[in-house]
Steps between C-alpha positions, in 0.01 A plus 500: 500500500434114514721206576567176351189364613335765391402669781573905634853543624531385845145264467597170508111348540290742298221443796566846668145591428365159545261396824742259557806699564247751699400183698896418595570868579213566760638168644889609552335815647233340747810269610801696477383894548404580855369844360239278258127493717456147495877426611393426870251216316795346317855563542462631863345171604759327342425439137792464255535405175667237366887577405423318141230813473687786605768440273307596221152544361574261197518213780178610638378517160615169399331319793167694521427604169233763339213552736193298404235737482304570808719331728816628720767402660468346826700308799363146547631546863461828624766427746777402251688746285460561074636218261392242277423174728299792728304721255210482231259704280184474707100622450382794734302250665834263588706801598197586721499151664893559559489755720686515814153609696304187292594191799435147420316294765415140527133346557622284745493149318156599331551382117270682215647299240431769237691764716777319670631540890615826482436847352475864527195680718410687215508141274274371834266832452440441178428154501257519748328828400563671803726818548863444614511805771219179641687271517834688698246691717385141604864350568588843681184410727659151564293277314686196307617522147255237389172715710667815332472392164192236499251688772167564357432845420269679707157471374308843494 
């Protein structure tokens, strides 16, 4: 049986089946069930969602729209809860780069004006054609940020 807006009795998005109301599900459960896997990772570190959200998945909906192809939903601040000023459809590569265990550093002052001040050790890695597990071995052996990242490799 439909309704008014012509959706099944009871529907009032006609998304049930959609990614995107698959996408707002497994986030009420990785925030709200403590039985979901990835709870302890979200709502058992303290990750909420906004009130504007829970009320209803047309709100979500409204702010986020379809899913762009290829890309997901993702936290800008991994320390700050789901809503609009806070989330964004983001490349694998960008929700990589977000991850709690990626940690920015400084270069201490040193400016590469096509790279900016600051970035990620994997960003660092890459630029400099080196591996990143390098780069933290060489900080965990106490040399600077600037030596860990700029050193000379070894020559064979």
């Amino acid at each position: 049986m439909l309704n008014r807006s012509g959706n099944r009795k009871g529907m009032r998005h006609g998304k049930r089946y959609d990614s995107i109301y698959n996408i707002y599900r497994n986030m009420k459960q990785k925030c709200l069930n403590e039985n979901h896997p990835r709870y302890s990772d979200y709502g058992g570190r303290g990750i909420k969602i906004c009130q504007h959200w829970l009320a209803s998945f047309e709100n979500f909906y409204a702010d986020m729209g379809d899913r762009p192809s290829g890309l997901s939903l993702d936290r800008k601040d991994n320390n700050k809860g789901y809503s609009k000023e806070n989330c964004r459809w983001a490349t694998p590569r960008e929700q990589n780069l977000n991850q709690r265990q990626h940690k920015p550093f400084s270069t201490k002052g040193i400016e590469l004006e096509a790279y900016g001040f600051r970035g990620y050790v994997s960003e660092w890695a890459k630029i400099m054609e080196i591996p990143k597990d390098r780069i933290w071995l060489r900080i965990r052996k106490g040399h600077s940020v600037y030596n860990s990242v700029f050193m000379p490799k070894r020559r064979n």
